[in-house]
C-alpha positions in Angstrom: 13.4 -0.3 11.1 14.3 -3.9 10.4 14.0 -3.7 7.0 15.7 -0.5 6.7 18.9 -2.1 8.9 18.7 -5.3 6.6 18.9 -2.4 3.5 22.7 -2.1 4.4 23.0 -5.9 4.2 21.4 -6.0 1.0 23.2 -3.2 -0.8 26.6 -4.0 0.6 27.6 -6.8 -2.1 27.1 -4.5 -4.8 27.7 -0.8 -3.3 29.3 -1.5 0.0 28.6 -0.1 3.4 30.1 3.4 3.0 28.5 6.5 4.7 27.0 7.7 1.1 25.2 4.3 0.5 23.6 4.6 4.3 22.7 8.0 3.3 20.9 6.7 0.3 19.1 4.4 2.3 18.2 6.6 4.7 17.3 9.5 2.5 14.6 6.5 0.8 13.3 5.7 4.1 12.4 9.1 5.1 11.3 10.1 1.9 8.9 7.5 1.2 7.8 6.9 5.2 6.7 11.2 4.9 4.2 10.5 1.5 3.2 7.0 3.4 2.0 9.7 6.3 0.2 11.8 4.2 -1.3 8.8 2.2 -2.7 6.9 5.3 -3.6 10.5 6.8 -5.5 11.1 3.4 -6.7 7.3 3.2 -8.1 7.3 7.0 -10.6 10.5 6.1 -12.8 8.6 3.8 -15.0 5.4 6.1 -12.1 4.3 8.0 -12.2 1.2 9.2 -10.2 -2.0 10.9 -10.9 -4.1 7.6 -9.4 -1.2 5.7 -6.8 -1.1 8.1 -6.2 -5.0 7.8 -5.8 -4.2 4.4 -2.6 -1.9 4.9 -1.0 -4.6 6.4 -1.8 -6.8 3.7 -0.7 -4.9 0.9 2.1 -4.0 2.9 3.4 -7.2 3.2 2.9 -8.3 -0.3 5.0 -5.3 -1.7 8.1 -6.3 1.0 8.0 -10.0 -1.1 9.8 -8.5 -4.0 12.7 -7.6 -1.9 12.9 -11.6 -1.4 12.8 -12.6 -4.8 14.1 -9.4 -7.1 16.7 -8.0 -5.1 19.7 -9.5 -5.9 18.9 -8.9 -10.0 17.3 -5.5 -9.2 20.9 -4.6 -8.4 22.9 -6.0 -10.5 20.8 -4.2 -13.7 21.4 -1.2 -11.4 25.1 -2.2 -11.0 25.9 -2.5 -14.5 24.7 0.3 -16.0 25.6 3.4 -12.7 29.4 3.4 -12.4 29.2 6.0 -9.7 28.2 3.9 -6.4 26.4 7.0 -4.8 23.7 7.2 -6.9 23.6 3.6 -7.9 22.7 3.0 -4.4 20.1 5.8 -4.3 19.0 3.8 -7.7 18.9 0.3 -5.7 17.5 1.9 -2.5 14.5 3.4 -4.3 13.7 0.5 -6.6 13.8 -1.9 -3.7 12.4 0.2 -0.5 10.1 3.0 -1.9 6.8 1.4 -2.5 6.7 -1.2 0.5 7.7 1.5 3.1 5.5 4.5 2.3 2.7 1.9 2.5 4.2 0.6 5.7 4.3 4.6 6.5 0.1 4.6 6.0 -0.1 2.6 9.3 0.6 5.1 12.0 -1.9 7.9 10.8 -4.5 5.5 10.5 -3.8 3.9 13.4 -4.6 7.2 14.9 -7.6 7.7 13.0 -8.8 4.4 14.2 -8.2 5.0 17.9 -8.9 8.3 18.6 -12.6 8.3 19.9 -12.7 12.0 21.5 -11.3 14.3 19.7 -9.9 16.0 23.1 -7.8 13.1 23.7 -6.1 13.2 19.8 -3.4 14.6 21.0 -2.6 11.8 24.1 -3.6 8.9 21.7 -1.1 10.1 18.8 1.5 10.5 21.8 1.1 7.2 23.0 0.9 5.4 19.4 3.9 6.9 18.1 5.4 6.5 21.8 4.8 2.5 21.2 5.5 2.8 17.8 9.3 4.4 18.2 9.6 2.2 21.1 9.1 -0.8 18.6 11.0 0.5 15.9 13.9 0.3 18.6 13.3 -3.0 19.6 12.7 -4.0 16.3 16.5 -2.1 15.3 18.2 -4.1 18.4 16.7 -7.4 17.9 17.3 -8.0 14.1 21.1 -6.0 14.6 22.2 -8.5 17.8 20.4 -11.9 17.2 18.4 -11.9 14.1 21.6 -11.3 11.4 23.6 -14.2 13.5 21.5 -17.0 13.0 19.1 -16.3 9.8 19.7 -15.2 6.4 18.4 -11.4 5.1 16.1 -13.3 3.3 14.6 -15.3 5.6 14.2 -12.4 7.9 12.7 -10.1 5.8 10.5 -13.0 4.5 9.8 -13.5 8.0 8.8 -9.6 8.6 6.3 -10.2 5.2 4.6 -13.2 6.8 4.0 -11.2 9.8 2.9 -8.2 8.0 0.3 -10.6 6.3 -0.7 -11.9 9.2 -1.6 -8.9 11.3 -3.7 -8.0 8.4 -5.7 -10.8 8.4 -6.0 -10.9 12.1 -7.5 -7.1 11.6 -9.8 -7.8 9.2 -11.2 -11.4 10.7 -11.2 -8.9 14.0 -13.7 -6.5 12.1 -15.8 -9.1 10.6 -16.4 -10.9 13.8 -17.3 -7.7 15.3 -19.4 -6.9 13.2 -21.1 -10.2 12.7 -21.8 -10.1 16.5 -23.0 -6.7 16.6 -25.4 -7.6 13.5 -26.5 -11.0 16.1 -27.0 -8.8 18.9 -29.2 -6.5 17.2 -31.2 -9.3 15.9 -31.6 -10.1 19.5 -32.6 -6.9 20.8 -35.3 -6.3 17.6 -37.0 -9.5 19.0 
């Protein structure tokens, strides 16, 4: 959601913050967040796993980076060559949003995937994942709209929002390797 907020920001220069250029980055949002459901729904079938997982993140937070460095030159091609601001913005919107969210959209459904250990309890685990994840995303909405956009640059944030990204991957994947590794040691243990 805090990418999605900044999209206004970023746009506004070049397409300004009318109702049809919110609409375009909405439209992008929910568009590529659906595919990024059935991707990481598709994605979670086949050996799921936390290093797999990790991985999401990873790539997740690589694809936001171009938002950082392209943006501004992204739109101006875009600019230039749409006169009618509507669909220039869809243009811009799409160019600069698509790919990173529908992998940011992979999360949730294997986040499920990952948690759900009895298949009885799907249903309460989904609940209570997308009940912290909405509850996030509106934290997430408030904090970058009050504080965040009054004392840092887009850029900085979003870079900020990459670096986490990256992060949490490689905290899921260290996670999993340990895990394993001590699993693999305790066996060793138990053999002898």
């Amino acid at each position: 959601m805090g990418i999605e907020l900044l999209g206004g920001r970023i746009l506004a220069p070049f397409f300004g913050s009318s109702v049809h250029i919110w609409g375009s980055i909405i439209t992008v949002f929910m568009l590529s967040l659906s595919f990024g459901y059935l991707l990481g729904g598709k994605l979670s079938t086949k050996n799921a796993s936390l290093t797999r997982y990790g991985c999401i993140f990873l790539f997740a937070g690589i694809m936001v980076l171009p938002i950082v460095a392209w943006s501004v030159n992204i739109m101006e091609v875009i600019f230039i060559n749409i006169e009618d601001s509507r669909y220039g913005s869809l243009a811009a919107s799409m160019a600069l949003f698509f790919i990173p969210t529908i992998i940011l959209g992979m999360i949730s459904p294997y986040s499920v995937r990952l948690l759900v250990t009895d298949k009885d309890k799907s249903g309460q685990v989904a609940g209570v994942l997308y009940f912290v994840s909405t509850l996030g995303s509106a934290l997430g909405t408030i904090i970058t709209s009050f504080y965040f956009v009054l004392f840092f640059e887009v850029n900085s944030i979003i870079f900020t929002f990459s670096i986490a990204l990256i992060l949490l991957g490689i905290i899921a994947i260290s996670f999993d390797r340990l895990s394993k590794t001590h699993k693999e040691s305790y066996s060793g243990v138990v053999h002898e």
